[in-house]
C-alpha positions as CSV (number, residue, x, y, z in Angstrom):
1,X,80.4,52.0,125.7
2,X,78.4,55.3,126.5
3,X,80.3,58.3,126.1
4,X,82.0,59.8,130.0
5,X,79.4,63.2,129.1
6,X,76.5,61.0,128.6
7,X,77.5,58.7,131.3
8,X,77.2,61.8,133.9
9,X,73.5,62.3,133.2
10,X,72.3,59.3,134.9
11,X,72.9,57.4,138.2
12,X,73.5,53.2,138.5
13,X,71.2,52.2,141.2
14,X,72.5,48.5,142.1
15,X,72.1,45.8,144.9
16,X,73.9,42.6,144.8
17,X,72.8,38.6,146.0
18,X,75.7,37.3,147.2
19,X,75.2,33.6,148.0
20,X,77.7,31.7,150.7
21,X,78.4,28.1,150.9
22,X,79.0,27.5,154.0
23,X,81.5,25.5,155.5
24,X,79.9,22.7,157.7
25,X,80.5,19.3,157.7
26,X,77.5,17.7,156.6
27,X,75.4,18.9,154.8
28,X,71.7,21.0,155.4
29,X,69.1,18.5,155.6
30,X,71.0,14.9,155.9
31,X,74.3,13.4,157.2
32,X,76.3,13.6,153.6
33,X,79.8,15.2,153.4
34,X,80.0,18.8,152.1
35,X,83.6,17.7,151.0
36,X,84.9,19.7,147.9
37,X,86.2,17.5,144.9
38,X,85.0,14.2,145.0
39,X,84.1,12.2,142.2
40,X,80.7,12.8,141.1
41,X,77.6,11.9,142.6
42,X,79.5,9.9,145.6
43,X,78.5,12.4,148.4
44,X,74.5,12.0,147.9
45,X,71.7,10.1,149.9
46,X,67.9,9.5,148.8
47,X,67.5,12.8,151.0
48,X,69.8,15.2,148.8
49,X,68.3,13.0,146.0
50,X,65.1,13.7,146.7
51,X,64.1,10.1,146.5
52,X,60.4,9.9,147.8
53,X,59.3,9.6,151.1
54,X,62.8,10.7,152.6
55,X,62.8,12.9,155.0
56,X,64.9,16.3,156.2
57,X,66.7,16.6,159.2
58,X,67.8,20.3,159.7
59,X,71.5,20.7,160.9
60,X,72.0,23.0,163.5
61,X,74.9,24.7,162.6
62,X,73.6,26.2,159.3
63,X,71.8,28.5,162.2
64,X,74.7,29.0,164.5
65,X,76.9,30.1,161.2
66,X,73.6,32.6,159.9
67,X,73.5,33.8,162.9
68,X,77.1,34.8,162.9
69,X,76.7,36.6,159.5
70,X,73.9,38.5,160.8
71,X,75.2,39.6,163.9
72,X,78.4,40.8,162.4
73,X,76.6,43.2,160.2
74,X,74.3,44.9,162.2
75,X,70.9,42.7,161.7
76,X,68.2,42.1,163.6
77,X,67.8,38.6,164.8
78,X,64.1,37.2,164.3
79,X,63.1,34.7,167.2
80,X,61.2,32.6,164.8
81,X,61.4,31.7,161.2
82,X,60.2,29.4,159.2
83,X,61.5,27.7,155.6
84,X,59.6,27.6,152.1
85,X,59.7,25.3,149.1
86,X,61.4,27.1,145.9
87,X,59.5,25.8,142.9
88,X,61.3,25.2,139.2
89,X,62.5,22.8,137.0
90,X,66.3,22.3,136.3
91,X,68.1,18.8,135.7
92,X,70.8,19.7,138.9
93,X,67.5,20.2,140.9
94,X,66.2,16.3,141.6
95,X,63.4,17.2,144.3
96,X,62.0,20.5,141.9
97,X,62.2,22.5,145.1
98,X,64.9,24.1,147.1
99,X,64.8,24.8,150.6
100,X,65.0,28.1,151.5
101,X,63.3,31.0,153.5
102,X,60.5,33.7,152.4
103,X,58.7,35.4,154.0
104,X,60.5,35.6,157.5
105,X,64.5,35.0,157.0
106,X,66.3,34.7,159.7
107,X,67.9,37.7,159.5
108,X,67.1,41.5,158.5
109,X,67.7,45.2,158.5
110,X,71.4,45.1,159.0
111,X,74.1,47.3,157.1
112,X,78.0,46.9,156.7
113,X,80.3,49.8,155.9
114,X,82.9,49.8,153.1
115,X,85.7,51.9,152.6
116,X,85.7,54.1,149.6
117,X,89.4,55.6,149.8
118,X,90.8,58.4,151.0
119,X,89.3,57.8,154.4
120,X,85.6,57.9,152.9
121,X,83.2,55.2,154.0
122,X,80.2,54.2,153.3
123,X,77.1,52.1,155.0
124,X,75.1,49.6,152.8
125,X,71.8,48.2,154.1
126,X,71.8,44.2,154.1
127,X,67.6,43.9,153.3
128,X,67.7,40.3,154.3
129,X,69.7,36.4,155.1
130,X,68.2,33.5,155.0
131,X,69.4,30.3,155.0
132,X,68.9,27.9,152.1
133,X,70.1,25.0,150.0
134,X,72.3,24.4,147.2
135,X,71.4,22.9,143.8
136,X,73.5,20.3,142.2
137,X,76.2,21.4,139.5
138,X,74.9,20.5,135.5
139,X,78.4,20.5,133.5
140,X,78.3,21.5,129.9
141,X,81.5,21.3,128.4
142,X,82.7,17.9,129.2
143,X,80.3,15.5,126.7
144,X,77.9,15.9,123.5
145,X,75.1,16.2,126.4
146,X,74.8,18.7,129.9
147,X,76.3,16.3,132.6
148,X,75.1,16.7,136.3
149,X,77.0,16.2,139.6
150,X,74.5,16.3,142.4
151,X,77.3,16.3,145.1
152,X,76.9,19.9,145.9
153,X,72.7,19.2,146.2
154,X,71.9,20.5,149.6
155,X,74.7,21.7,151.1
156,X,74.4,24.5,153.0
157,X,73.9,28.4,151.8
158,X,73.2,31.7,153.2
159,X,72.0,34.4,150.5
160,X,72.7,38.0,151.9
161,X,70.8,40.4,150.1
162,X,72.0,44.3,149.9
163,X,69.7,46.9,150.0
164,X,69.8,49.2,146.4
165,X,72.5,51.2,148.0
166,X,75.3,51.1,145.6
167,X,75.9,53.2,143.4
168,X,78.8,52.1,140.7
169,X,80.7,49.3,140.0
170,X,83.7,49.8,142.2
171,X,81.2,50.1,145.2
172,X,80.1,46.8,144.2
173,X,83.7,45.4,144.2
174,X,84.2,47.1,147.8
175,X,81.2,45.6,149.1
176,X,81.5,42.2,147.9
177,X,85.5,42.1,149.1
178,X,84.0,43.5,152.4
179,X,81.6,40.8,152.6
180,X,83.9,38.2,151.6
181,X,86.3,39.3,154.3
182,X,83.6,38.8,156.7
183,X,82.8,35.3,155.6
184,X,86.1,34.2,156.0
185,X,86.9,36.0,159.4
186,X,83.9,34.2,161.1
187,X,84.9,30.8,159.6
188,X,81.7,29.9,158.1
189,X,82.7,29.9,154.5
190,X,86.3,30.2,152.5
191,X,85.5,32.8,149.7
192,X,86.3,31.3,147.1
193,X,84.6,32.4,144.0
194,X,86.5,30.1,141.4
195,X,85.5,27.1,143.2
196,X,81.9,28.3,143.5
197,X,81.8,28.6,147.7
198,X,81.4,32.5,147.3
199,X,78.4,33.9,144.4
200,X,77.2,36.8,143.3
201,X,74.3,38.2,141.4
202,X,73.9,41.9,140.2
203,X,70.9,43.5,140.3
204,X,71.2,46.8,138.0
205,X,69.3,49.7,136.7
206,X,69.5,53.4,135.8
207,X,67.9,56.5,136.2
208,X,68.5,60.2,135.0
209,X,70.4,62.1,137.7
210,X,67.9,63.9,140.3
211,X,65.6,61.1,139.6
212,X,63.6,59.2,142.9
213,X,61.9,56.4,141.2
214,X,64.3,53.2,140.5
215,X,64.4,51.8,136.8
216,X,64.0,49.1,135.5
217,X,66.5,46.7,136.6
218,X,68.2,43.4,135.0
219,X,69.6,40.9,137.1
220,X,73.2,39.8,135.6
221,X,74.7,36.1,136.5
222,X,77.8,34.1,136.0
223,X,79.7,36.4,137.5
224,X,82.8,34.2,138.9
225,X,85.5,36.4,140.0
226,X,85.8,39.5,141.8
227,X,86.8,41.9,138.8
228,X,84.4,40.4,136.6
229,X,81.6,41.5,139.1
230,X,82.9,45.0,138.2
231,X,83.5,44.6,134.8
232,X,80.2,43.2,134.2
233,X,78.2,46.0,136.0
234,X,80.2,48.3,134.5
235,X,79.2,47.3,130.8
236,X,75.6,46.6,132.0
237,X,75.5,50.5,132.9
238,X,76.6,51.6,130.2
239,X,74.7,49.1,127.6
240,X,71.5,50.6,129.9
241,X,72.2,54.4,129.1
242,X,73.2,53.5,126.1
243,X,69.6,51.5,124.8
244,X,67.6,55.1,127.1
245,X,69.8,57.1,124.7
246,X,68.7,55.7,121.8
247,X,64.9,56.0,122.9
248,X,65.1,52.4,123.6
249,X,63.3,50.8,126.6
250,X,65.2,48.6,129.3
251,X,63.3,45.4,129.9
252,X,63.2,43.0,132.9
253,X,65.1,40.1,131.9
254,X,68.6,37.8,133.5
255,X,71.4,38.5,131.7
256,X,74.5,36.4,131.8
257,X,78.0,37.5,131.8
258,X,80.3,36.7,128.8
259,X,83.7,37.0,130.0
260,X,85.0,36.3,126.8
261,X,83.5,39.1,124.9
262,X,83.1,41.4,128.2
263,X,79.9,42.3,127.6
264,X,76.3,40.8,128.9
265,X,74.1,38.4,126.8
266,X,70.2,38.2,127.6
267,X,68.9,35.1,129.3
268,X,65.2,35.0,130.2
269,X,62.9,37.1,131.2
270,X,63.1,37.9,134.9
271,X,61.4,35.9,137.6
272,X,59.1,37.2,139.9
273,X,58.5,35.6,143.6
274,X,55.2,34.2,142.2
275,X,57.0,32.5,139.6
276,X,58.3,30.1,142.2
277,X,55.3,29.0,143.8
278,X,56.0,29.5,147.3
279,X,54.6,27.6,149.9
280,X,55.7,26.5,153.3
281,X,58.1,23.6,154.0
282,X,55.9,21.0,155.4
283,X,58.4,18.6,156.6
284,X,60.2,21.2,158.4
285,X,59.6,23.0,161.7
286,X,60.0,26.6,161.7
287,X,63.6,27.6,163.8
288,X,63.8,29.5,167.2
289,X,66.6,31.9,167.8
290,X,65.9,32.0,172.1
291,X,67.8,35.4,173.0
292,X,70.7,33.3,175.4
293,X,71.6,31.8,172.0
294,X,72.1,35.2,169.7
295,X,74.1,36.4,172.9
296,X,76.2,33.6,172.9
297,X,76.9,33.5,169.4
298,X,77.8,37.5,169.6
299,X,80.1,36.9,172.6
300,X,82.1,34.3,170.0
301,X,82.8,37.0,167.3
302,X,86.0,37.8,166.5
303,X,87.7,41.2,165.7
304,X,86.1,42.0,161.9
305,X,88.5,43.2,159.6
306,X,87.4,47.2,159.5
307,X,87.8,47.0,162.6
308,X,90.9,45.0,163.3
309,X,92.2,47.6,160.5
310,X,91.2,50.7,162.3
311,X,93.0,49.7,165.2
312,X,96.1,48.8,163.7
313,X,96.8,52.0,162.7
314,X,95.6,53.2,166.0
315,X,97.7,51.2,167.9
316,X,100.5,50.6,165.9
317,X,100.9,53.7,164.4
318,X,100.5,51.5,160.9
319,X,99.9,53.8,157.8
320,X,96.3,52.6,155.8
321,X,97.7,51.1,153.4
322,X,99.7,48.1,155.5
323,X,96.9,47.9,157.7
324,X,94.4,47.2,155.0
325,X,97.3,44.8,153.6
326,X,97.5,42.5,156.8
327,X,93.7,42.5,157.3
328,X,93.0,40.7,154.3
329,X,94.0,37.7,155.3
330,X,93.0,36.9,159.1
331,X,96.2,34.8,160.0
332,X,98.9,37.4,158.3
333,X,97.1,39.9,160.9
334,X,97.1,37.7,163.6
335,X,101.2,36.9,162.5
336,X,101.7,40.9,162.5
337,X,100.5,41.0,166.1
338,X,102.1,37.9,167.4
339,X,105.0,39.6,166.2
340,X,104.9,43.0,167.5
341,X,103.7,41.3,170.9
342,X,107.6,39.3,170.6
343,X,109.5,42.5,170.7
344,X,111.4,43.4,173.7
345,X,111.2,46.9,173.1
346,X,108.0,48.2,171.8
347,X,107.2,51.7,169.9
348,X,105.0,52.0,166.4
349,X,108.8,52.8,165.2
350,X,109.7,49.1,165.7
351,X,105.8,47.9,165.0
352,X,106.9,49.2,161.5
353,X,109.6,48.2,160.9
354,X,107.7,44.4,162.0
355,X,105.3,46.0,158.9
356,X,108.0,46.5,156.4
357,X,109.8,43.3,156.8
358,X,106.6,41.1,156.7
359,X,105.1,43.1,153.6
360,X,109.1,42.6,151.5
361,X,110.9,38.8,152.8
362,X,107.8,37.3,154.4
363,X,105.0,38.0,151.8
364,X,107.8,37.2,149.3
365,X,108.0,33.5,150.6
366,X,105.0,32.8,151.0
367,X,104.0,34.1,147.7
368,X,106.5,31.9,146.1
369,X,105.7,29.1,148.3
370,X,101.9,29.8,148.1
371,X,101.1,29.6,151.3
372,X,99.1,31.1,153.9
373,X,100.5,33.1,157.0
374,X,98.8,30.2,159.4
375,X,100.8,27.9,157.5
376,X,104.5,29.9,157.6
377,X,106.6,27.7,159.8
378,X,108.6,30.4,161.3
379,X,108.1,31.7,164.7
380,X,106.6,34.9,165.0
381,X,109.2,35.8,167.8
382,X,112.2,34.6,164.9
383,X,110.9,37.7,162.6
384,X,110.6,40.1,166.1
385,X,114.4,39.1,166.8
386,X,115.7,39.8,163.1
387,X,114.0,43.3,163.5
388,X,115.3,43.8,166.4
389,X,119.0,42.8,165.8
390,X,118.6,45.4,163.1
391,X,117.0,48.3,165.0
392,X,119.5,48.0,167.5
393,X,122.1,48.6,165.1
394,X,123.6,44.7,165.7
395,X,123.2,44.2,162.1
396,X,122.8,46.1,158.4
397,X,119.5,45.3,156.6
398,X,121.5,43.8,154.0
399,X,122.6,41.3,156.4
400,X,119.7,41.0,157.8
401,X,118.1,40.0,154.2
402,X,121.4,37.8,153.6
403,X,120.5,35.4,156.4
404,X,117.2,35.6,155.8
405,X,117.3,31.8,154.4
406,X,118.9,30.6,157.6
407,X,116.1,32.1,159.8
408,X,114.2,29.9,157.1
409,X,115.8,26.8,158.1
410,X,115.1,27.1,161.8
411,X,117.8,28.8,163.0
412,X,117.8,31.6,165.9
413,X,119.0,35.0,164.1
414,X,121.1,35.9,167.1
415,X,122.9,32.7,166.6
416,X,123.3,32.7,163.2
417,X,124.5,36.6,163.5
418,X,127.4,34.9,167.1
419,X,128.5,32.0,164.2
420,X,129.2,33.5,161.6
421,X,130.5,37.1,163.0
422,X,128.2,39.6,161.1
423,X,127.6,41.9,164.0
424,X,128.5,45.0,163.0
425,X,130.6,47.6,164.7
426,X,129.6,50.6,165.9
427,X,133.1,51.7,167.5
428,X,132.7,55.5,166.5
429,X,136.9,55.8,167.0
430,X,137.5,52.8,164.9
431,X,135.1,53.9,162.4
432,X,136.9,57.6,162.1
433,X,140.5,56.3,161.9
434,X,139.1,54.1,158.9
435,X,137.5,56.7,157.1
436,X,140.8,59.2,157.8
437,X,142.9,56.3,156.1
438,X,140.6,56.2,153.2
439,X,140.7,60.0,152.7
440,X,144.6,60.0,152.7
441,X,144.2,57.6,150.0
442,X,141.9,59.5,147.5
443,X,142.7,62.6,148.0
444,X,141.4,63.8,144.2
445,X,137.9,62.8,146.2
446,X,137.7,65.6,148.1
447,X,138.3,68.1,145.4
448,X,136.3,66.2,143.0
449,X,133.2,66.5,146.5
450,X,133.9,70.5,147.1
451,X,133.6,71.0,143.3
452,X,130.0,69.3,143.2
453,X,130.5,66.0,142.1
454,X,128.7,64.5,144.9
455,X,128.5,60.8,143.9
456,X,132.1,60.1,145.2
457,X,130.0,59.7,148.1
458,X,129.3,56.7,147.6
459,X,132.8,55.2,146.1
460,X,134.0,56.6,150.0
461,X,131.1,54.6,151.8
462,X,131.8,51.7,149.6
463,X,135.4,51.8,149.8
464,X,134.8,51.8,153.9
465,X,132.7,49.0,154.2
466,X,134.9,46.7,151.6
467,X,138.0,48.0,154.4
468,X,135.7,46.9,157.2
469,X,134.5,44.0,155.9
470,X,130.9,45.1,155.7
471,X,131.1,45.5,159.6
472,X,131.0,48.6,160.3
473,X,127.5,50.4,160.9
474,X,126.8,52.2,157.7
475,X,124.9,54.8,159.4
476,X,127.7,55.5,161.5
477,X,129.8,55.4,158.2
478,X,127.1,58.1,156.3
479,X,127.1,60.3,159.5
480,X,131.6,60.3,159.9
481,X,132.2,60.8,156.4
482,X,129.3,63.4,155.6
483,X,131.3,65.6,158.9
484,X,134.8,64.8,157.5
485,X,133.9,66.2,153.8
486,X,132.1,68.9,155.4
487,X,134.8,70.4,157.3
488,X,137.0,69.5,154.8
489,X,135.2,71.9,152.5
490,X,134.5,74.6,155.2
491,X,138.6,74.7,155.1
């Protein structure tokens, strides 16, 4: 790895492909299922085969979900587009073409913006997104010879292509999450890198800082996970300054991504359009996006995660962090607010508190459990009534968290708190007499208290809750005893 000094001297300029499988039933050109995990080769017709003389039939919601994508970061909608045969040779390929789009995607000159930290942002054009199809899946690690699965042959892809606006790896990272977010707030695909629905390719080169003119770039694949996007780009930086340093030349080339060995291992050389023999899609109409259809598709939107984020700290008086931690996952924000909207008394102290307990017990159980917020069988308004009984003072956190499981089971927390008697007491008389008692008791505590040793403080608060039964209010206790020793020192 290049040295941090040497590092300084030059600037990454990198753009990513991030390719989206999208989640429709059926996939892009014929009537077979798009269903994830099924034996091999079952979800195929002669059209995803390729077979000759069969014939596409274009499914109309790979538009309705590009559309979505486009609208939700900033592009321009184009009224008509048209789709282009891909040319090259690979075994997971049967028809040696893929449908995609050229020379007039559906969608271009958009931008998303990506926080940076610290309350910096950033935009990032989006060049183009056009809608295509997937190849099949070749499988090399299973026989003596490359296996193929052509279930995943045609379904359904958008490629959305960033302009060369980022500038290191964690900006890469940030953007990809970002876009990822997106994806999965508007419902058209699930993210999921491991499984393959969510890919990226980096495109990455260097230049000397101060520098205008771009170099040359290599384009690294087989990037399957979110760090290893950053890792990757990270090491291909550096290998670039590193080969400049040495008076080397960078050449155009793919580069694939040994995760293994963290480093990048050279491919091919790097295609150019021409490479792929373009040429329109002759058994394809072009599409036409009329203006009452873009409109309609924007009035469908939801809330996007920056700026669902924004808002909850806004209107909830949330700090960044636990806004940005309920926004990544649509359904644990939409939980928080179901919640927050269950209280009977609202205020951003409460809406906090609503925060605190959801990011400790509830994240907890669903972690363990692995399970989604949308899948939690509690009722939202069964978390806003444990917060409540404990805001109000009805019951300690530690009781709260001790019937936790019941709320778990179904139960009501009011009723659980009635059956079993665990509402504390906030009788401020009671609470003095007890305290008084336990004073006459220990007396060697107060001289130990007025000669520094302060953690007798706590023996005293433990010794009043053990007399109490854990029922009194223990800020009541904190606030009675702190006076008593007070005075008690004062003479």
């Amino acid at each position: 790895m290049a040295e941090p000094d040497v590092l300084s001297k030059y600037e990454a300029v990198i753009g990513l492909e991030v390719h989206a499988q999208l989640k429709t039933a059926t996939k892009a050109y014929c009537g077979c299922s798009t269903q994830y995990g099924a034996s091999p080769n079952v979800n195929t017709c002669p059209v995803c085969l390729g077979h000759p003389g069969a014939l596409p039939v274009f499914n109309r919601n790979v538009v309705e979900f590009a559309l979505r994508m486009g609208l939700a970061t900033n592009c321009s909608i184009r009224e008509h587009s048209t789709f282009a045969r891909k040319n090259y040779f690979y075994p997971d390929l049967p028809k040696g073409y893929q449908i995609s789009q050229f020379e007039d995607p559906i969608c271009y000159n958009g931008f998303i913006e990506i926080e940076l930290g610290q309350g910096e942002t950033k935009k990032i054009g989006i060049t183009r997104i056009h809608m295509e199809e997937d190849t099949g899946k070749s499988i090399h690690d299973l026989d003596v010879d490359t296996l193929v699965d052509l279930n995943r042959c045609g379904t359904p892809l958008i490629e959305i292509v960033s302009e060369p606006d980022i500038r290191t790896a964690n900006e890469a990272y940030r953007y990809l999450m970002a876009i990822r977010q997106i994806v999965m707030y508007l419902g058209i695909c699930d993210g999921n890198m491991e499984e393959g629905s969510l890919r990226c390719d980096a495109n990455v080169s260097v230049r000397p800082r101060g520098q205008e003119k771009f170099g040359t770039k290599t384009e690294v694949k087989n990037l399957n996970s979110f760090r290893n996007v950053e890792k990757a780009i990270e090491y291909e930086i550096s290998r670039q300054i590193e080969v400049l340093e040495g008076g080397g030349v960078i050449h155009q080339e793919t580069r694939m991504w040994d995760a293994a060995t963290l480093s990048t291992k050279g491919m091919r050389s790097k295609e150019g359009s021409h490479d792929y023999r373009y040429f329109p899609e002759p058994d394809l109409v072009g599409v036409h996006v009329a203006d009452e259809w873009v409109e309609s598709v924007r009035g469908g939107l939801p809330e996007l995660p920056l700026a669902r984020k924004r808002r909850f700290i806004s209107d909830y008086g949330l700090p960044e962090y636990d806004a940005g931690i309920f926004v990544e996952e649509q359904s644990l924000a939409e939980y928080f607010e179901s919640t927050c909207s269950a209280l009977e008394k609202k205020g951003n102290d409460r809406y906090k508190l609503v925060s605190n307990w959801m990011m400790t017990e509830v994240m907890r159980y669903l972690s363990e459990q692995k399970l989604l917020a949308a899948e939690f069988h509690v009722k939202p308004q069964s978390i806003a009534e444990l917060v409540e009984l404990f805001a109000d003072d009805v019951i300690s956190s530690k009781v709260a968290k001790e019937i936790f499981p019941d709320v778990l089971s179904g139960k009501s927390p009011k009723a659980i708190v009635e059956e079993q008697g665990l509402a504390q007491v906030s009788d401020v008389s009671w609470i003095n007499e007890v305290i008084a008692n336990i004073l006459a008791e220990n007396p060697d505590t107060i001289e130990k208290y007025k000669n520094g040793k302060t953690n007798v403080f706590g023996f005293l608060v433990g010794q009043a809750l053990k007399t109490t039964k854990g029922k009194a209010n223990p800020k009541l206790v904190n606030e009675i005893l702190t006076q008593k020793l007070q005075d008690a020192i004062k003479g």
